[in-house]
C-alpha positions as CSV (number, residue, x, y, z in Angstrom):
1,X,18.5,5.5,-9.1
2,X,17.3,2.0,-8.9
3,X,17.2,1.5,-5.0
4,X,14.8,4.7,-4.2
5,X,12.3,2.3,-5.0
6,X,13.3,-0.9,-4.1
7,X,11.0,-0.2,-0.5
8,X,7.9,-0.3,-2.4
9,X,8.7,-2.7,-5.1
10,X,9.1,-5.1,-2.8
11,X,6.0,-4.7,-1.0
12,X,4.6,-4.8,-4.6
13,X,6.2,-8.0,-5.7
14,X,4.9,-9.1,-1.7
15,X,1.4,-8.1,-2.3
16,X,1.0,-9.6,-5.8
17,X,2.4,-13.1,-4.4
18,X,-0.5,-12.7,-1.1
19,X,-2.9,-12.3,-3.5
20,X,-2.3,-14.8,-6.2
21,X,-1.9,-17.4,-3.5
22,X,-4.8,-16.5,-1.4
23,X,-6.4,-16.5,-5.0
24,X,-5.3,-20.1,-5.6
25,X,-6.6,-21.5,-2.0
26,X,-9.9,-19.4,-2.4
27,X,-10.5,-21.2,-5.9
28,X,-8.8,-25.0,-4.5
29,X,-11.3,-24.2,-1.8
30,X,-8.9,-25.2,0.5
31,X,-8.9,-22.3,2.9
32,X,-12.1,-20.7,3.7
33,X,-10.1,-17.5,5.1
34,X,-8.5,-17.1,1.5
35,X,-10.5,-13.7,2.0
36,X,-8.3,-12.4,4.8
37,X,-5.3,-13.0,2.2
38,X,-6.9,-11.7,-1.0
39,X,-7.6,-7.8,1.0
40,X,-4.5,-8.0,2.3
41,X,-2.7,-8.1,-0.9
42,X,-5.2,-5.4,-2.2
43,X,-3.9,-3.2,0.6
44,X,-0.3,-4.4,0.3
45,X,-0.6,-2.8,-3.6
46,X,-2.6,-0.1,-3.4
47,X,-0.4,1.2,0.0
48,X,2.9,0.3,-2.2
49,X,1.7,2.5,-4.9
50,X,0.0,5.0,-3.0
51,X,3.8,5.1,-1.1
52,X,6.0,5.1,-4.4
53,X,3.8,8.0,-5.6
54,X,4.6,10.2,-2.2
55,X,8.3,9.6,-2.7
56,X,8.2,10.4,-6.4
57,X,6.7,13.5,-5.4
58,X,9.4,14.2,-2.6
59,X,12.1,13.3,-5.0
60,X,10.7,15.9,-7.6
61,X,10.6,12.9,-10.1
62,X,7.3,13.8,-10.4
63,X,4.9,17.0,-10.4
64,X,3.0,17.5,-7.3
65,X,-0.5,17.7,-9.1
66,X,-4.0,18.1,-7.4
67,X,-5.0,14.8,-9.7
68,X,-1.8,12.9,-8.0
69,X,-2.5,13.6,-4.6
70,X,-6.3,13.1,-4.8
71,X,-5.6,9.3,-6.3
72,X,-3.1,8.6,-3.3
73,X,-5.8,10.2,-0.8
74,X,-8.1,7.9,-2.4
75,X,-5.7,4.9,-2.0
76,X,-5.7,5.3,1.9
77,X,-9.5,5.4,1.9
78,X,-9.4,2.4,-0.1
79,X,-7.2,0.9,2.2
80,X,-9.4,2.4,5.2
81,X,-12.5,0.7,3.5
82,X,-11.0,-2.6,2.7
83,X,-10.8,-3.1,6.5
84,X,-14.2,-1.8,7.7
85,X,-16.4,-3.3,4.4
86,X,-17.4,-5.7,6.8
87,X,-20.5,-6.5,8.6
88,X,-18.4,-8.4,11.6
89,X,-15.3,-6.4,11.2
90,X,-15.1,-6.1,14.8
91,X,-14.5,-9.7,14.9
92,X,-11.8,-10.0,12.4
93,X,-9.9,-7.0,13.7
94,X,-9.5,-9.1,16.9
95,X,-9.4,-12.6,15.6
96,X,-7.1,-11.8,12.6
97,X,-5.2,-8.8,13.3
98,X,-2.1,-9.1,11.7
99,X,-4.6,-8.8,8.2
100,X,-6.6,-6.0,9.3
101,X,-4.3,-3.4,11.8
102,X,-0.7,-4.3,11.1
103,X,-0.7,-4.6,7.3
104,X,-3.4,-1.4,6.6
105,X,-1.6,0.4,9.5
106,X,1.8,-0.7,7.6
107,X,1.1,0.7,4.5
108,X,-0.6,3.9,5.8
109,X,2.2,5.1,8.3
110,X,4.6,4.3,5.2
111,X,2.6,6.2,3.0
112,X,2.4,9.1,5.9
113,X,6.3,9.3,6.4
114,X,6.9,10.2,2.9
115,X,3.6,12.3,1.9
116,X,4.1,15.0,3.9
117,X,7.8,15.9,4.1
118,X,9.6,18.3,2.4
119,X,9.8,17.9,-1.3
120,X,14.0,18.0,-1.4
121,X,15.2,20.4,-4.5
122,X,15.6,20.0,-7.5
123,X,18.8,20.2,-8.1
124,X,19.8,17.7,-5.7
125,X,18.3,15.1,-7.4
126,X,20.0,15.7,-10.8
127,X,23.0,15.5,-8.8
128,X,22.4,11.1,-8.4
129,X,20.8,10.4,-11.9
């Protein structure tokens, strides 16, 4: 079914856009906080992905293998390290929050409301396709 993942492809299509036009202003060089936009859009993606992976997994679309769950594990620390790379990150979590707590903090509860719930059966899920 088409709309299972119509959550995380539009944060996908979202992220793409934030980064190809913080991209654009970073190379114009008309905005000098292009940055703020460029790992937002990383963490948009990689929180999307990490997201439609979990649900994949809960809609028993997909196996739940050690290798799948380590690369969305390693998506959140991604995410986690995208916002505290910084020297001043102190700073920009209090100048510019709505880049560096509501979008990682976004993607990671989304990512936690689907990774650890029940997978659903089987057999429920061959009922819809």
């Amino acid at each position: 079914m088409w709309w299972r993942h119509l959550g995380s492809t539009i944060a996908l299509v979202l992220g793409v856009a934030l980064l190809s036009i913080a991209l654009i202003a970073l190379a114009s060089g008309k905005s000098p906080d292009a940055w703020d936009g460029i790992l937002s859009g990383q963490m948009i993606i990689v929180g999307a992905l990490a997201y439609r992976s979990a649900k994949k997994r809960h809609w028993g679309q997909v196996a739940p293998t050690v290798v799948r769950k380590a690369a969305e594990a390693l998506a959140m620390l991604v995410i986690f390290l995208l916002v505290f790379w910084h020297d001043d990150w102190r700073a920009r979590l209090e100048v510019r929050g709505a880049f560096y707590v509501i979008v990682p903090g976004w993607a990671v509860a989304a990512y936690l409301t689907v990774a650890f719930r029940r997978p659903k059966n089987a057999i429920d899920t061959k009922v819809f396709d």
